[in-house]
C-alpha positions as a Markdown table, in Angstrom:
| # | Residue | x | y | z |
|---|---|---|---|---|
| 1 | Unk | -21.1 | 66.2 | 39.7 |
| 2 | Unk | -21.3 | 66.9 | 35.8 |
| 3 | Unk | -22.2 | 64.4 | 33.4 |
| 4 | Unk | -18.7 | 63.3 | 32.4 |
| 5 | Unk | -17.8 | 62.3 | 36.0 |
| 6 | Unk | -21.5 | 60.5 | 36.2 |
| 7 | Unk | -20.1 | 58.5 | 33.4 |
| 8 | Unk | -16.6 | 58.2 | 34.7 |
| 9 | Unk | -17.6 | 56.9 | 37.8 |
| 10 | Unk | -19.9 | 54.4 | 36.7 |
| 11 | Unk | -17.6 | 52.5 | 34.0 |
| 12 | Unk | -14.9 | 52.3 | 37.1 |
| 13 | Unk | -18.0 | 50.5 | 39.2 |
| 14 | Unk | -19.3 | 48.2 | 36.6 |
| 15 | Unk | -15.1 | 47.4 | 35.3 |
| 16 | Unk | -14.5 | 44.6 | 37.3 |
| 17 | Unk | -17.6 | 43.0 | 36.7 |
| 18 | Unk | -16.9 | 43.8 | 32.8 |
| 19 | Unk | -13.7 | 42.2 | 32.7 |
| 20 | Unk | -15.5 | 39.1 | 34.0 |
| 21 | Unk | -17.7 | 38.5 | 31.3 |
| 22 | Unk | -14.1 | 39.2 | 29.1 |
| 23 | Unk | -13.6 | 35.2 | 27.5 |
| 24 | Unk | -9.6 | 34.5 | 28.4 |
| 25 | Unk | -8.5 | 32.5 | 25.2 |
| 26 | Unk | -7.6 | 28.8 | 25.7 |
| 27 | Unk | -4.3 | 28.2 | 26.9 |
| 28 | Unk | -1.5 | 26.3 | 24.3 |
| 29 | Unk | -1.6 | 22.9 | 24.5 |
| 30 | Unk | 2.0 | 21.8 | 24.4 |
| 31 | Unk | 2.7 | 19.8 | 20.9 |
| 32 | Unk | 3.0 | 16.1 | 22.2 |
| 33 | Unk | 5.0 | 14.5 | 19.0 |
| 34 | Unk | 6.1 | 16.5 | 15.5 |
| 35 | Unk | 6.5 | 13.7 | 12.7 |
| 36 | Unk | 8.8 | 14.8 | 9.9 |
| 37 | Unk | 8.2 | 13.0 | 5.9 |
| 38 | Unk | 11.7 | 13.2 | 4.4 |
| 39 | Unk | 9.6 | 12.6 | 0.8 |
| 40 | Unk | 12.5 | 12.5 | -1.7 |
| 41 | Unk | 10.3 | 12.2 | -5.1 |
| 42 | Unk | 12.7 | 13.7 | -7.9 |
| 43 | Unk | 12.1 | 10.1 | -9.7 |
| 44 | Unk | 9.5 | 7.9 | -10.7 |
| 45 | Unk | 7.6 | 7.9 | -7.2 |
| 46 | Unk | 6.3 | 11.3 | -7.8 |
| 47 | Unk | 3.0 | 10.6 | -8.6 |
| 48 | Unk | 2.3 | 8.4 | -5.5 |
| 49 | Unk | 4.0 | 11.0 | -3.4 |
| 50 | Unk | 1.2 | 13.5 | -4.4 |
| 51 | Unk | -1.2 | 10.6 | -3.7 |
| 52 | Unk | 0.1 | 10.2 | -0.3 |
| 53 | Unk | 0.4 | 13.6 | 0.6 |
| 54 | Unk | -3.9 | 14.1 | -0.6 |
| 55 | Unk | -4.7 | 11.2 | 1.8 |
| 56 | Unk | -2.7 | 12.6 | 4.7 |
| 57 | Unk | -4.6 | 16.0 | 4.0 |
| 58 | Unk | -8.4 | 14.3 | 3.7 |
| 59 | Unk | -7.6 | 12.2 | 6.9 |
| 60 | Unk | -6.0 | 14.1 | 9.4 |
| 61 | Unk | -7.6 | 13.8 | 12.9 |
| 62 | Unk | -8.9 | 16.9 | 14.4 |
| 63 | Unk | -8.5 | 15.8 | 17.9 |
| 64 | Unk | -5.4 | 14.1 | 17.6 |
| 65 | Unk | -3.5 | 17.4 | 15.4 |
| 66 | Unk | -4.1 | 19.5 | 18.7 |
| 67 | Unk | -0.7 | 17.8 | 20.1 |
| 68 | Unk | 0.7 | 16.9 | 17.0 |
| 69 | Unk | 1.8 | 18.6 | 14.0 |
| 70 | Unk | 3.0 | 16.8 | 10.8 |
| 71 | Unk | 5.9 | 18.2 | 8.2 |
| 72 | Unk | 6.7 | 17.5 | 5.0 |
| 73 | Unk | 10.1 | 18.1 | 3.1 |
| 74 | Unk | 8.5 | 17.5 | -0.2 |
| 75 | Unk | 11.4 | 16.9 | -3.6 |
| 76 | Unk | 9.4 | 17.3 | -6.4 |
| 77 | Unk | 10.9 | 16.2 | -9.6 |
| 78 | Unk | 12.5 | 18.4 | -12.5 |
| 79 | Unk | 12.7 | 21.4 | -9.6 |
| 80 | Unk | 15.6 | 23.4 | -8.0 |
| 81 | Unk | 13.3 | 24.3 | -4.8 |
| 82 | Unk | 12.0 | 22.1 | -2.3 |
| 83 | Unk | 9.5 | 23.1 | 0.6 |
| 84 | Unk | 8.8 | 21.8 | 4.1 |
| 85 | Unk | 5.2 | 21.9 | 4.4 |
| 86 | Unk | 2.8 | 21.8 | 7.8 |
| 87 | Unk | -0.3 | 20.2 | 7.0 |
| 88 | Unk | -2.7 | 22.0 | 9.2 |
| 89 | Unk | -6.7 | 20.9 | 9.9 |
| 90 | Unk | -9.0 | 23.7 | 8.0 |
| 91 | Unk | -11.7 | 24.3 | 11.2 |
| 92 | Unk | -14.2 | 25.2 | 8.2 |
| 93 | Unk | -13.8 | 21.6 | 5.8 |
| 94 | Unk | -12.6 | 19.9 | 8.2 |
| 95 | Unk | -9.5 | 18.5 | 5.9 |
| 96 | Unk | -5.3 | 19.7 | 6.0 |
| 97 | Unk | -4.5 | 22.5 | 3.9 |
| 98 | Unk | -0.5 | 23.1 | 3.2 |
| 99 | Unk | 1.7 | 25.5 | 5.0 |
| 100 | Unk | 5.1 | 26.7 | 3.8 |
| 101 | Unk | 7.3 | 26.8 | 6.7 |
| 102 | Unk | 10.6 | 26.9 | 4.6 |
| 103 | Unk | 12.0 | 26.8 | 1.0 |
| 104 | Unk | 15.2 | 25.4 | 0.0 |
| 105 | Unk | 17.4 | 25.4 | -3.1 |
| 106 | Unk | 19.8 | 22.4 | -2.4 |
| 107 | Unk | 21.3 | 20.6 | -5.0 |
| 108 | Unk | 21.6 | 17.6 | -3.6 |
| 109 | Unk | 19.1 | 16.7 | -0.9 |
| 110 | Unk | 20.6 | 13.2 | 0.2 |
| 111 | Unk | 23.8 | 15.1 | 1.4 |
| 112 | Unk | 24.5 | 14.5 | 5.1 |
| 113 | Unk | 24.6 | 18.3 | 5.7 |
| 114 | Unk | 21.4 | 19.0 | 4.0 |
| 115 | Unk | 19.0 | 16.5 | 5.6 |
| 116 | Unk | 20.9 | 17.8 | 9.0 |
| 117 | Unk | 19.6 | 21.1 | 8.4 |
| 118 | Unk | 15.9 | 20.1 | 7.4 |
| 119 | Unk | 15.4 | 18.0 | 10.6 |
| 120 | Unk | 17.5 | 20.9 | 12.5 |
| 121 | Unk | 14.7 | 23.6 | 10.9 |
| 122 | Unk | 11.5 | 21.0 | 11.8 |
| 123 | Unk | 12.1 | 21.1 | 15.0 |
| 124 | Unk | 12.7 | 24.6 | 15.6 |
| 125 | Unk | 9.6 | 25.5 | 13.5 |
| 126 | Unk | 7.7 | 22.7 | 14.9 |
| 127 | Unk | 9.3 | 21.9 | 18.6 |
| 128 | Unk | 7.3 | 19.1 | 20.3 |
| 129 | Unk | 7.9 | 16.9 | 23.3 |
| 130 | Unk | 8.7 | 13.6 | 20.7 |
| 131 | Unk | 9.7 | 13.4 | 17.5 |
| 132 | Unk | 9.4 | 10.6 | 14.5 |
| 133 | Unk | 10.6 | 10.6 | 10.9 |
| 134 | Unk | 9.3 | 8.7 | 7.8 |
| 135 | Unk | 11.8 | 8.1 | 5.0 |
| 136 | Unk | 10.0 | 7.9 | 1.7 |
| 137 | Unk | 11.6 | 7.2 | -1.4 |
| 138 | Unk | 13.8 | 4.4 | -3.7 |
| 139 | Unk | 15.9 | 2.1 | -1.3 |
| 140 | Unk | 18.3 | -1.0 | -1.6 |
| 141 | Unk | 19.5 | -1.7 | 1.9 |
| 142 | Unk | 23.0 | -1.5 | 2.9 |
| 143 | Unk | 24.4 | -2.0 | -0.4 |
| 144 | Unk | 26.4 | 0.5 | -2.0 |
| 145 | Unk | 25.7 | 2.8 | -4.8 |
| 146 | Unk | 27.2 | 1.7 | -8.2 |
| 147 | Unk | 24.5 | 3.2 | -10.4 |
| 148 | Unk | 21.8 | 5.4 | -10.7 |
| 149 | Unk | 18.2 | 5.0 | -12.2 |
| 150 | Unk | 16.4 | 7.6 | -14.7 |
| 151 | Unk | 15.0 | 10.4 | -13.5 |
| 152 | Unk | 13.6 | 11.0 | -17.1 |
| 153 | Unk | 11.4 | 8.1 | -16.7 |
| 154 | Unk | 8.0 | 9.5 | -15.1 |
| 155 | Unk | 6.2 | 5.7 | -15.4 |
| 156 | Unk | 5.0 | 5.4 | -12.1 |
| 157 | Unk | 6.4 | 1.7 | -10.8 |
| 158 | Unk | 4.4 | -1.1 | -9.4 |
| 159 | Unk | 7.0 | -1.0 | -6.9 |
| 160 | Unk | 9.6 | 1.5 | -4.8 |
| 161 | Unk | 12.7 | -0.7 | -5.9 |
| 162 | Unk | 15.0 | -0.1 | -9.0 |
| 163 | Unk | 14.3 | -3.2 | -11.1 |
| 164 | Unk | 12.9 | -1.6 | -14.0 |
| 165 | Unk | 16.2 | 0.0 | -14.5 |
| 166 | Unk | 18.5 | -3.2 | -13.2 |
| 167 | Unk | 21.0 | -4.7 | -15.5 |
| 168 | Unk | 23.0 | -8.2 | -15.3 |
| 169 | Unk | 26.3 | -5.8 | -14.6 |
| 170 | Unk | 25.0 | -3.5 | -12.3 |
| 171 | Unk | 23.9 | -3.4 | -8.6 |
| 172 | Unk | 22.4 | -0.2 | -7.0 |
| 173 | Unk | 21.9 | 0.4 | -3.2 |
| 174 | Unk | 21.0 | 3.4 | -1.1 |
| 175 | Unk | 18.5 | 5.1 | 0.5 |
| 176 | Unk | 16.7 | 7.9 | -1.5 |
| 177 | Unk | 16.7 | 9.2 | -5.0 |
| 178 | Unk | 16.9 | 12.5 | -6.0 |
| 179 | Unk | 17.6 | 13.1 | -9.7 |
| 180 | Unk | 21.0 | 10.7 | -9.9 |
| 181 | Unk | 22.1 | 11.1 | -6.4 |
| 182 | Unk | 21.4 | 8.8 | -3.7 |
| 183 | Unk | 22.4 | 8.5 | 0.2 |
| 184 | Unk | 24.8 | 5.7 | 1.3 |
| 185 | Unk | 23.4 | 3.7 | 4.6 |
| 186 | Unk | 26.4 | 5.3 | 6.9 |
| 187 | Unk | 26.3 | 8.7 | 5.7 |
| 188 | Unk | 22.2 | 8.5 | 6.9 |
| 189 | Unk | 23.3 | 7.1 | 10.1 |
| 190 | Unk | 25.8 | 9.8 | 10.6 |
| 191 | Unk | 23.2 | 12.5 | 9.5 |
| 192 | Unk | 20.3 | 11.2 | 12.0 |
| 193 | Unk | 22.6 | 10.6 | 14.9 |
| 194 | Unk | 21.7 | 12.5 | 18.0 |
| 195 | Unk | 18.9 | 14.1 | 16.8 |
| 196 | Unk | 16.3 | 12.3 | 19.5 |
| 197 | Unk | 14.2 | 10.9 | 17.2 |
| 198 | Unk | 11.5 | 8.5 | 18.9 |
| 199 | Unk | 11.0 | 5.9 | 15.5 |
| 200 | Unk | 12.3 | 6.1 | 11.6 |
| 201 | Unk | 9.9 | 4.5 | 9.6 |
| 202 | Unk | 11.0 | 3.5 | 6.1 |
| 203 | Unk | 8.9 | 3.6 | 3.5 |
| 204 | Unk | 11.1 | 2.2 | 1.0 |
| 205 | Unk | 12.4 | -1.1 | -0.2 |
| 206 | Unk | 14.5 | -3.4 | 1.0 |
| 207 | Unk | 15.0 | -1.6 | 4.8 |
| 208 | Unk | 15.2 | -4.4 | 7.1 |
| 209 | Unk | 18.3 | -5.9 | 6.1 |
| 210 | Unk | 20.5 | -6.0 | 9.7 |
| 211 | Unk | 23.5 | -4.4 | 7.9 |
| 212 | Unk | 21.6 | -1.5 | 7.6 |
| 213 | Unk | 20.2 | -1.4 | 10.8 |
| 214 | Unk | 23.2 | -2.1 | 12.8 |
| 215 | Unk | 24.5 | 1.3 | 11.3 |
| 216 | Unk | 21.2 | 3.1 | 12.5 |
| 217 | Unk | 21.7 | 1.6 | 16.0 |
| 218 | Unk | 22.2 | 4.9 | 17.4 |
| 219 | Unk | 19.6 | 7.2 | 15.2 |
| 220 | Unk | 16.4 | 6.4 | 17.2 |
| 221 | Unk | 14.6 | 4.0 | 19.8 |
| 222 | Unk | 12.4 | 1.8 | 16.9 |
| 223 | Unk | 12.7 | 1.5 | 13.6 |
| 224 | Unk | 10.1 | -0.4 | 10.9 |
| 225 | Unk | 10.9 | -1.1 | 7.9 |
| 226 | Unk | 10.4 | -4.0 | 5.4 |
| 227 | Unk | 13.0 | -6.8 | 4.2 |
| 228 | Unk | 11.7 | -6.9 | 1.2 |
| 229 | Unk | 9.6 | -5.0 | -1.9 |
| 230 | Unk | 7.5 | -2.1 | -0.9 |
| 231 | Unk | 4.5 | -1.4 | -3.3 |
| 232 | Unk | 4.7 | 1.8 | -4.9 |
| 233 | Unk | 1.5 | 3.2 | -3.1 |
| 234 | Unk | 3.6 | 2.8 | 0.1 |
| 235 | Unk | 2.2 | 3.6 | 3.6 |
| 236 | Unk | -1.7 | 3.4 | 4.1 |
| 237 | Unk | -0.9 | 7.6 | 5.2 |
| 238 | Unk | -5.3 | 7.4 | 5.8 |
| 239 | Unk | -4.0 | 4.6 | 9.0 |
| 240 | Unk | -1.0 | 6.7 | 9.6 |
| 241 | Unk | -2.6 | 10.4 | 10.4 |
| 242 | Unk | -5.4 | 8.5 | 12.4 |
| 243 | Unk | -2.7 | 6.9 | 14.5 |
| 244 | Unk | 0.7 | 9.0 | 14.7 |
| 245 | Unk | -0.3 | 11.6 | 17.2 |
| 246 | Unk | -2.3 | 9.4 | 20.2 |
| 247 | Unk | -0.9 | 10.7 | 23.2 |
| 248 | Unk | -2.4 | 7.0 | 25.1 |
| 249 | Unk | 0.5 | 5.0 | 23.2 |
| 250 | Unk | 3.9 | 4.5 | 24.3 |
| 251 | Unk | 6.2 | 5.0 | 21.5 |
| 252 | Unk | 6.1 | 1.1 | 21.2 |
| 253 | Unk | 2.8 | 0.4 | 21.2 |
| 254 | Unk | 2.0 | 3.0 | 18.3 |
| 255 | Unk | 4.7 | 1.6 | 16.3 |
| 256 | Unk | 3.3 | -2.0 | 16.5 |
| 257 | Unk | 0.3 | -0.3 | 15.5 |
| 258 | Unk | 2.0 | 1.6 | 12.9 |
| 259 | Unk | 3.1 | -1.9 | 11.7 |
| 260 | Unk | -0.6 | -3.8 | 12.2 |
| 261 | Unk | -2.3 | -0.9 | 10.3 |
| 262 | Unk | -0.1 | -1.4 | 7.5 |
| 263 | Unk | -0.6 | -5.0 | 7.0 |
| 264 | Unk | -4.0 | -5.0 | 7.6 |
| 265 | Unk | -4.3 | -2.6 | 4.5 |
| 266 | Unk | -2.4 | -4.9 | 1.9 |
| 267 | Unk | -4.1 | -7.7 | 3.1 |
| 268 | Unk | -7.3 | -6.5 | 1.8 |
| 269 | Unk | -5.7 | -4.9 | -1.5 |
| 270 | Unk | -7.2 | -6.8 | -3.7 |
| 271 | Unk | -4.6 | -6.9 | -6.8 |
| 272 | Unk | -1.4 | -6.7 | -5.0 |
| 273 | Unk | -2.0 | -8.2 | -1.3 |
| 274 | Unk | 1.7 | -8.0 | -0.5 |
| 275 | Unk | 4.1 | -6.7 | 2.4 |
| 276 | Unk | 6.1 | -7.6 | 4.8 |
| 277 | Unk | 7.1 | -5.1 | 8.0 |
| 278 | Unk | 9.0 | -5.5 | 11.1 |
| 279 | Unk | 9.9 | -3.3 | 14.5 |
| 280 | Unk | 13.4 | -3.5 | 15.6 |
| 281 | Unk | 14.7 | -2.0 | 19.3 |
| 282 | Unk | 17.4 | -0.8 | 18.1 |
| 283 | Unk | 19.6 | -0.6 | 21.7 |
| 284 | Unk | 19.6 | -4.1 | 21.3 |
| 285 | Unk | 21.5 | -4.3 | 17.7 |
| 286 | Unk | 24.7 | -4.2 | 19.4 |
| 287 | Unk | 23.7 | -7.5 | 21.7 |
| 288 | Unk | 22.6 | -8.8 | 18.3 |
| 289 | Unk | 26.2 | -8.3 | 16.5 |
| 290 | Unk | 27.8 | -10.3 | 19.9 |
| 291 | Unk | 25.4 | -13.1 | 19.4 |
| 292 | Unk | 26.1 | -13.6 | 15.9 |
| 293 | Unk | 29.7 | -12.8 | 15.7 |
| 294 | Unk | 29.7 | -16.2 | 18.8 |
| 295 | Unk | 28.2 | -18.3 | 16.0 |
| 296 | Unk | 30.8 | -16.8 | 13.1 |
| 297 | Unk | 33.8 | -17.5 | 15.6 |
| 298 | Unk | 32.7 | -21.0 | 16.3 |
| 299 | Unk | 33.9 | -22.7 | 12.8 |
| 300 | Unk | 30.4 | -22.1 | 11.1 |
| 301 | Unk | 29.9 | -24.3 | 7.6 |
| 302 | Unk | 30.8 | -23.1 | 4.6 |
| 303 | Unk | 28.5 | -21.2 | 2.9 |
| 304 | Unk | 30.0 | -23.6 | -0.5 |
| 305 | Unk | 28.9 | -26.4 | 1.4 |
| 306 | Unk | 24.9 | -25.5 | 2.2 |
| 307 | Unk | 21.8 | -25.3 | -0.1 |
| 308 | Unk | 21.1 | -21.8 | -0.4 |
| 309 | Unk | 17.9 | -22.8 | -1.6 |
| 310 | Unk | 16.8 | -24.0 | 1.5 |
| 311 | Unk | 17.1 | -21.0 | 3.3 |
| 312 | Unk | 13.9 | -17.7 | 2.8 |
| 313 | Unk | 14.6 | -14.8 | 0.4 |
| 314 | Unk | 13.3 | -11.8 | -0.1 |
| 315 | Unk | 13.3 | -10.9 | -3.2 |
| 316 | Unk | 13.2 | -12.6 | -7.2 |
| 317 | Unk | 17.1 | -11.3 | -8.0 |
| 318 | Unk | 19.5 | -14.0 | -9.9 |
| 319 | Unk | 21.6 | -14.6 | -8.1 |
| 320 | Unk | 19.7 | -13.2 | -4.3 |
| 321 | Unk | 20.9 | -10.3 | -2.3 |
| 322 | Unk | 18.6 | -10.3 | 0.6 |
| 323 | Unk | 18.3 | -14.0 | 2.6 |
| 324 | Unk | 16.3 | -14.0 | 6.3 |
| 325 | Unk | 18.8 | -13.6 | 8.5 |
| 326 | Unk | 18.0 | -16.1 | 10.9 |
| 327 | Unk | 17.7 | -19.1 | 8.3 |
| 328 | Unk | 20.8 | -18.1 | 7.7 |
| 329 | Unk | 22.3 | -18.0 | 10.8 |
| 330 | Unk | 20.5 | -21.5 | 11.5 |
| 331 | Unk | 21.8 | -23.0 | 8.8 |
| 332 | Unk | 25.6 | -22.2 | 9.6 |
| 333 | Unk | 26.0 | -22.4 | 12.8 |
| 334 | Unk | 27.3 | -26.1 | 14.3 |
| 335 | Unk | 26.4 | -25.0 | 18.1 |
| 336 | Unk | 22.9 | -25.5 | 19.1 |
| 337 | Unk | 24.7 | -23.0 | 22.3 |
| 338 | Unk | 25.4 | -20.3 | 20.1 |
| 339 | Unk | 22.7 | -20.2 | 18.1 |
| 340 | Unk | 19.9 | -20.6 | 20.3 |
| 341 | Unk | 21.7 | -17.5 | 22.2 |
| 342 | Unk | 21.3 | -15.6 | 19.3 |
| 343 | Unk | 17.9 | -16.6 | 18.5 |
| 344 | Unk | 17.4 | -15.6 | 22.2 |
| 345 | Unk | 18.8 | -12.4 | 21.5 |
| 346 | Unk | 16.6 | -12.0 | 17.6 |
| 347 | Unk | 13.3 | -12.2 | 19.9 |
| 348 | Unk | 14.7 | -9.1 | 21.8 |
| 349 | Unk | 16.0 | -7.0 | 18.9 |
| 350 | Unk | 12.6 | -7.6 | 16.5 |
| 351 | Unk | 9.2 | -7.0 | 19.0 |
| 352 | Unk | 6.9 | -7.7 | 15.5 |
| 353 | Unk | 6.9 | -8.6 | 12.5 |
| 354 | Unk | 4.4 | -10.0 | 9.8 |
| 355 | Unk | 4.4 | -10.7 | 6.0 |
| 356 | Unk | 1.7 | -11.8 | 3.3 |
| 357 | Unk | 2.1 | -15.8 | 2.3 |
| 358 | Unk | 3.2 | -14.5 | -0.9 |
| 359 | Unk | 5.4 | -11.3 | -1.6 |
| 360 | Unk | 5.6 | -9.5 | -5.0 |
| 361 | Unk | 8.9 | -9.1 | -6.9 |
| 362 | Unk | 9.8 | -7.5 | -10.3 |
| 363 | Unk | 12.8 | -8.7 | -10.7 |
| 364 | Unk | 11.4 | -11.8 | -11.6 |
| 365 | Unk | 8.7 | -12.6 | -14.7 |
| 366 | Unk | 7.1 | -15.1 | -11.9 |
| 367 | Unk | 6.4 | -11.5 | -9.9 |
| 368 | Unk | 5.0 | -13.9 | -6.8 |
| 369 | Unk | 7.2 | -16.2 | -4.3 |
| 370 | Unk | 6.2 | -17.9 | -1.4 |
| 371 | Unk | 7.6 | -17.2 | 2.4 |
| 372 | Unk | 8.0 | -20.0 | 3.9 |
| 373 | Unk | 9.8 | -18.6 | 6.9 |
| 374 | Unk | 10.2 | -14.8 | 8.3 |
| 375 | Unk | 12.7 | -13.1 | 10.9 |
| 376 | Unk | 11.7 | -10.0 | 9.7 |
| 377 | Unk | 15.6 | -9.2 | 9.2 |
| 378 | Unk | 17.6 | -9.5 | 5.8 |
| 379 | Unk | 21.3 | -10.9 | 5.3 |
| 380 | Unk | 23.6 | -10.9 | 2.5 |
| 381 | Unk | 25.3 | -13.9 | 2.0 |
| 382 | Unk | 28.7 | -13.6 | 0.4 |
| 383 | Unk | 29.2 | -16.7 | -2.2 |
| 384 | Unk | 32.6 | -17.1 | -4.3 |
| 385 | Unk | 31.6 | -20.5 | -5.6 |
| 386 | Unk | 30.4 | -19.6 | -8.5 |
| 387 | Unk | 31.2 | -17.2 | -12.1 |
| 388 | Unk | 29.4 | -13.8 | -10.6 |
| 389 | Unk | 30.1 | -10.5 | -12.3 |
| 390 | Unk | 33.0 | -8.0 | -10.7 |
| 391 | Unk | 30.0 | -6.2 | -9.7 |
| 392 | Unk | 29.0 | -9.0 | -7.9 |
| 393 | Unk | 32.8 | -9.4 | -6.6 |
| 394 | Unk | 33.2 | -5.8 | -5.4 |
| 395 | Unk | 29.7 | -6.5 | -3.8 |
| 396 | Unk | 31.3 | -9.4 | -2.0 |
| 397 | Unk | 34.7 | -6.3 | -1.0 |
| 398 | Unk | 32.0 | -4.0 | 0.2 |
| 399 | Unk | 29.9 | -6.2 | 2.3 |
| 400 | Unk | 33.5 | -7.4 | 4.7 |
| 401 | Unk | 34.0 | -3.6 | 5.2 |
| 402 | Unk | 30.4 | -3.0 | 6.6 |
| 403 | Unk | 30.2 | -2.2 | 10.2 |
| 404 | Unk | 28.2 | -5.4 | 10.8 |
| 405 | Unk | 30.6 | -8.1 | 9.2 |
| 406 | Unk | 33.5 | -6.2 | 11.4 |
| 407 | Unk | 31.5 | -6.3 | 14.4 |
| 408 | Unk | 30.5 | -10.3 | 14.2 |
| 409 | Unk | 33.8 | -11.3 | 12.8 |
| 410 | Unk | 33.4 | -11.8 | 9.1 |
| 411 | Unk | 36.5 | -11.7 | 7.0 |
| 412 | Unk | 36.8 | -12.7 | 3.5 |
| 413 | Unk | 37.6 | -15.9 | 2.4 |
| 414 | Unk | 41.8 | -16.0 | 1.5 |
């Protein structure tokens, strides 16, 4: 036997035992939840967008991001390109660095079609067993669109509302800002429809108001959101990364958890301790609307013949657009029947909510007012008694075409 074969032959002895000592690599784990940041910032938010994005990156939780991966559709102002961005854990600093997963060139990113096709992309690029969205940007509930703020204006607000911009003849409602376009509440519901989404949380103003939610019925299984202001720093995204991915929560617990984080954060802010949040079911919206429409059906008082001041509101606007729905509702209704069956029903629809004593407003010079009582959902009250604006008329129009007034039976006044 020459010395070749020698060799030959002794590799093919020692190969199996060499294969042996071969390391296999660690199988995949199988991403548990992607969570998608639909951060519209082409206004005056940018600057606590970047913020929020830096403390997502220096908090991310090594463990946790080895079932979880987190997206970002980022709109930066003044820009024809937006990105959505995987924040990844760095195995050498231990902090996220950014990955571009995609670029864009929309023109308008609150179209239906385009927000379709960003949530359509994260979960191919991203698929996961769960999914969640945050909405992050300028809100005003259900109410329509009538105006538009600056984009010029770069001042970072103290909060994520439109006040600064507000004028006696104009109302503005929406989700989102980008440049001077905004996102009326049913074209969002019909965008996020079927895409099995396991929570929305809104971190934006005003997002608890049950018109709103009753068109989002069908967009997820929880949604939080606030009735009132939201401070312009937003989400406590330090909490959020920490949290988000935990395989040991049911979708409900994290997002009471979601909510607790969040208040335990502005409770401790020293200079503006303010916010309010709430977690609606939303399968039960629809057992809310036959609830309320009972009360609405039974001869309720007239709205002309209450104090308004008597009943919680959420915000410092002359005159108010968001009132707590169930002081409302209380104060109507001439059943103790129908309205403890809706109260009933409230308790299933809304599994937590919480708010400071004192919430923070700028629509008001007095910035501060005092909450007295909280549902954790918002109403609009339609009033006729006294000299509003046309705006405030059309406002009236719009509010008796929402889905919600048609689905409890409230007509205008003839």
């Amino acid at each position: 036997m020459n010395t070749k074969q020698k060799i030959f032959l002794c590799l093919w002895l020692f190969l199996p035992f060499l294969l042996g000592c071969c390391r296999q690599p660690a199988p995949t784990k199988e991403t548990h939840r992607t969570v998608l940041v639909y951060m519209v910032a082409d206004n005056n938010l940018n600057v606590y967008a970047v913020q929020n994005i830096n403390s997502m990156k220096q908090n991310l939780n090594a463990d946790a991001m080895e079932t979880g991966r987190l997206l970002i559709f980022y709109v930066p102002p003044f820009s024809d390109t937006q990105q959505l961005l995987e924040i990844k854990i760095n195995t050498l600093t231990g902090q996220g660095d950014t990955t571009v997963l995609h670029e864009y060139h929309f023109d308008n990113t609150l179209e239906k079609n385009a927000m379709q096709q960003v949530v359509r992309d994260a979960k191919k690029l991203a698929p996961a067993k769960a999914y969640g969205l945050v909405l992050w940007s300028h809100a005003m509930g259900w109410h329509p669109s009538t105006s538009a703020l600056d984009p010029g204006s770069i001042d970072p607000p103290t909060l994520r509302s439109a006040a600064e911009n507000i004028k006696d003849e104009e109302l503005i409602g929406w989700f989102g800002q980008d440049g001077y376009y905004h996102m009326e509440i049913p074209v969002l519901a019909s965008a996020l429809e079927d895409q099995g989404l396991e929570f929305i949380l809104f971190d934006a103003c005003f997002t608890a108001s049950v018109e709103m939610l009753y068109d989002l019925r069908h967009c997820a299984d929880y949604l939080i959101g606030s009735p009132a202001e939201v401070m312009g720093a937003g989400y406590p995204y330090k909490d959020f990364v920490k949290l988000v991915f935990r395989e040991d929560l049911s979708a409900e617990a994290l997002c009471r958890q979601l909510c607790q984080a969040y208040m335990t954060s502005y409770r401790a802010n020293a200079t503006h301790p303010s916010a309010s949040t709430v977690l609606v079911k939303l399968s039960e919206m629809d057992s809310l609307a036959v609830c309320t429409r009972a009360i609405f059906e039974a001869d309720p008082i007239p709205v002309s013949s209450i104090d308004l001041e008597g009943i919680q509101h959420y915000e410092l606007m002359n005159p108010h657009l968001f009132y707590d729905l169930d002081g409302y509702l209380a104060t109507v209704s001439r059943y103790p029947l129908f309205y403890n069956a809706f109260k009933n029903q409230l308790n299933r629809t809304v599994l937590y909510k919480d708010c400071t004593d004192q919430i923070y407003s700028i629509y008001s010079s007095s910035r501060w007012f005092d909450v007295g009582s909280y549902s954790g959902l918002s109403a609009y009250i339609p009033r006729y008694d006294l000299p509003y604006s046309q705006k405030i008329t059309n406002l009236n129009q719009a509010y008796f075409q929402t889905a919600w007034a048609q689905a409890t039976g409230q007509t205008a006044p003839r």
